[in-house]
C-alpha positions as CSV (number, residue, x, y, z in Angstrom):
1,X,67.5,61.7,64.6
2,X,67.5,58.0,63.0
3,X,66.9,59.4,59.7
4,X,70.0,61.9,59.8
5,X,72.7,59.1,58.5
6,X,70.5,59.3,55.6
7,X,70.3,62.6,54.7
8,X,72.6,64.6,52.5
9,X,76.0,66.3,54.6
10,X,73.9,69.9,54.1
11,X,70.6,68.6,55.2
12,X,72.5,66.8,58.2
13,X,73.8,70.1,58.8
14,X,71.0,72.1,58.9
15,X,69.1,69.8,61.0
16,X,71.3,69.6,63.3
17,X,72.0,72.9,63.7
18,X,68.1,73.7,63.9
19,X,67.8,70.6,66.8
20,X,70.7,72.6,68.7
21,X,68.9,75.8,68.2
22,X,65.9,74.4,70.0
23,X,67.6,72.8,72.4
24,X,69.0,76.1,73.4
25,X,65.8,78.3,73.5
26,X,64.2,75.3,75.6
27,X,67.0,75.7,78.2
28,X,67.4,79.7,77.6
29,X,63.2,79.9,78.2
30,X,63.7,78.1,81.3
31,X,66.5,80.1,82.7
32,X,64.2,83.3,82.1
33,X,61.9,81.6,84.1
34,X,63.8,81.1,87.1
35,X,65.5,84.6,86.4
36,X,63.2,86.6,88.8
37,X,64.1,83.9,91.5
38,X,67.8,84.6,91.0
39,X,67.6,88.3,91.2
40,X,65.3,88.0,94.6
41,X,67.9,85.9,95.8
42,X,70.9,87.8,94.8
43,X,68.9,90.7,96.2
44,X,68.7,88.6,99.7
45,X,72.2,88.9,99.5
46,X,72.9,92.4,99.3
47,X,70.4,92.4,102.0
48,X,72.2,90.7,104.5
49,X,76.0,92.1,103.7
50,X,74.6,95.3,104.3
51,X,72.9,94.4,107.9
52,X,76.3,93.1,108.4
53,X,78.5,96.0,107.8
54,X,76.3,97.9,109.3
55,X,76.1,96.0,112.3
56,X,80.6,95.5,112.0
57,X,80.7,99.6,112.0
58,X,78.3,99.8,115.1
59,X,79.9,97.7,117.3
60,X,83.4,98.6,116.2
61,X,82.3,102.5,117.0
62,X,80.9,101.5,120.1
63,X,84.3,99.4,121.2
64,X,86.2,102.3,120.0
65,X,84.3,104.5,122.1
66,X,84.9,102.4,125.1
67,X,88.2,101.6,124.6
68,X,89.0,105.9,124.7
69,X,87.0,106.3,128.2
70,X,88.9,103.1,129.6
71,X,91.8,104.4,128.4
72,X,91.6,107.9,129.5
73,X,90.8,107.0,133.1
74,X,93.8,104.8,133.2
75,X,95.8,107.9,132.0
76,X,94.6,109.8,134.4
77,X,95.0,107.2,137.5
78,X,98.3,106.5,136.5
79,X,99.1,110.6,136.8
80,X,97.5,110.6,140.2
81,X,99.5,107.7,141.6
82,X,102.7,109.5,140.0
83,X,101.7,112.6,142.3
84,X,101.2,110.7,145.4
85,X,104.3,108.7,145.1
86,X,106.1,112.3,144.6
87,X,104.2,114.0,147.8
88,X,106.1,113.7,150.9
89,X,103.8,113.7,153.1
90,X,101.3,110.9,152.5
91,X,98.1,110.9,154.8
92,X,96.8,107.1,155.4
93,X,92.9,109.1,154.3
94,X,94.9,110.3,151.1
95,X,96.5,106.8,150.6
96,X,92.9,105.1,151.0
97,X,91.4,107.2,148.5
98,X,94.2,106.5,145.9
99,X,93.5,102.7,146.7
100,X,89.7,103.3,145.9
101,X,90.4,104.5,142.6
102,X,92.9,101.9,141.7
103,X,90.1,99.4,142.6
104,X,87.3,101.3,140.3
105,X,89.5,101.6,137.6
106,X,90.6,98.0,138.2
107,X,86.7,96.7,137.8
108,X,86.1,98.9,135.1
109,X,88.9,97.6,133.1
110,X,87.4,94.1,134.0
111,X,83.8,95.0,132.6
112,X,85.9,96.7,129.4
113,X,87.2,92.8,129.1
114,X,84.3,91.1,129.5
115,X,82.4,93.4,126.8
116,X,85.6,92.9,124.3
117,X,85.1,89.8,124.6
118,X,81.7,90.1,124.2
119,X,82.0,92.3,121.0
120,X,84.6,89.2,119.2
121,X,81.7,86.9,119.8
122,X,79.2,89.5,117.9
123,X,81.6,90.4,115.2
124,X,82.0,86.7,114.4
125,X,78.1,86.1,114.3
126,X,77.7,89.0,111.9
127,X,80.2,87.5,109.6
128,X,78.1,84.0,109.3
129,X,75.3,85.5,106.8
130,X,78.7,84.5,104.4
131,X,77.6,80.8,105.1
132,X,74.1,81.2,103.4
133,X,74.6,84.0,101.0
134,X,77.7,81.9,99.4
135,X,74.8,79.0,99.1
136,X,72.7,81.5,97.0
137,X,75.6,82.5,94.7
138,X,76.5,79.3,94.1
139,X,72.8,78.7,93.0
140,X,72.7,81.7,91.0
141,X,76.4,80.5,89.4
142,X,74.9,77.3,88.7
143,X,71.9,78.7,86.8
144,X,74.4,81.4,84.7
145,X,76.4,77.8,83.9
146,X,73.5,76.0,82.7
147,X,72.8,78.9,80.2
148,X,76.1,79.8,79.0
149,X,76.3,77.1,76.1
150,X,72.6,77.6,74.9
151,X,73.6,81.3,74.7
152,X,76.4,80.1,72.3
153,X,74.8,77.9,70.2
154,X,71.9,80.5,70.2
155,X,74.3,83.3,68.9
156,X,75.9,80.5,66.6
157,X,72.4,80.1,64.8
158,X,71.8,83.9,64.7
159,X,75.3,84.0,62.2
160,X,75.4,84.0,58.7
161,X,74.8,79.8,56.9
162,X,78.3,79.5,55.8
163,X,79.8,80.8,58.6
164,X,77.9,78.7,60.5
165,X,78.3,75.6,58.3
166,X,81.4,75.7,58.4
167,X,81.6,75.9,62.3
168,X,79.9,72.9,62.2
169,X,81.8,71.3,59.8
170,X,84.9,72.1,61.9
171,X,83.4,70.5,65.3
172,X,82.1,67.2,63.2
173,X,86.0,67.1,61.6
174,X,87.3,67.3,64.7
175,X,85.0,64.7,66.4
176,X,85.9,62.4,63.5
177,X,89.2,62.5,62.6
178,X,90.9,61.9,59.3
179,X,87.8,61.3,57.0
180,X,87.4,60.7,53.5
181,X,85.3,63.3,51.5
182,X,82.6,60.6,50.3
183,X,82.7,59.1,54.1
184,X,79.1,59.7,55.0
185,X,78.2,61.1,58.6
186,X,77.1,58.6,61.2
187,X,74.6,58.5,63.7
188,X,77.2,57.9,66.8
189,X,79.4,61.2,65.4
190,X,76.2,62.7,65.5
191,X,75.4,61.9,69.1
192,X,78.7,62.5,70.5
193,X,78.9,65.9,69.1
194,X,75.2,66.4,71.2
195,X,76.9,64.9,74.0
196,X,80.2,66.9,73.7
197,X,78.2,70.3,73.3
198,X,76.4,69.6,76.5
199,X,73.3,67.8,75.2
């Protein structure tokens, strides 16, 4: 570009505009490149939030499950002990047996604890595939970032010359300032509208 300074404000133009196209096909044929990569990964994704809602559902319908049978046995144990409160006379065998079931249903509403508990433990480790998938999307993000501006200066090239002169001429007037008409275009304005476009 150390001949640009020289050139006429249309050839400057024109070469710049066909050294931004290039730049953007360069990046744009890289990012095809790595566009199988990104779609495996994003397909790794959808992977793993399915195993995990599927595995959230099971073990929610399993707790639910348990949670009814718990619950219904402590329905029906509290219905007994209302009936053997009521009866008048209490036998020491009858009271014994009441006891027994108050201490089965006591251990099974211990185990129904310790599998809760249990359950929490799972339902957090199902949620941790959110840890690694959000490392893929950000990767993919970054790749759809990297290709956004050589998408725009690609579609830019693809419009009609004036339309696209004059978008040039617009960015270079506003990267210079208040110019006079004979001023001619420098190599710095030059650079700094690369480096302002991203290149």
């Amino acid at each position: 570009m150390s001949e640009v300074q020289n050139r006429p404000a249309s050839a400057v133009d024109q070469a710049l505009h066909s050294e931004l196209s290039t730049e953007a096909l360069r990046v744009l044929h890289k990012v095809v490149e790595e566009l199988p990569d990104a779609c495996e990964r994003l397909r790794y994704v959808q992977q793993m939030t399915e195993q995990a809602a599927n595995k959230v559902l099971n073990l929610v319908e399993k707790a639910q499950e348990d949670a009814a049978e718990v619950g219904k046995k402590g329905q029906g144990l509290a219905e007994a002990l209302d009936r053997l409160a009521a009866s008048e006379d209490m036998s020491v065998d009858r009271a014994r047996a009441m006891m027994r079931l108050c201490a089965a249903y006591a251990r099974q509403a211990g185990g129904f604890a310790e599998r809760e508990q249990s359950l929490h433990t799972e339902l957090m480790l199902a949620q941790g595939f959110q840890d690694l998938s959000g490392q893929v999307i950000n990767k993919v993000i970054g790749m759809l970032d990297r290709v956004e501006s050589p998408l725009q200066q690609l579609l830019a090239s693809s419009e009609p010359p004036v339309a696209a002169e004059q978008d040039l001429a617009g960015s270079i007037a506003a990267l210079e300032g208040v110019q006079t008409p004979d001023k001619a275009l420098k190599q710095d304005d030059v650079d700094d509208l690369l480096a302002s476009l991203g290149f």
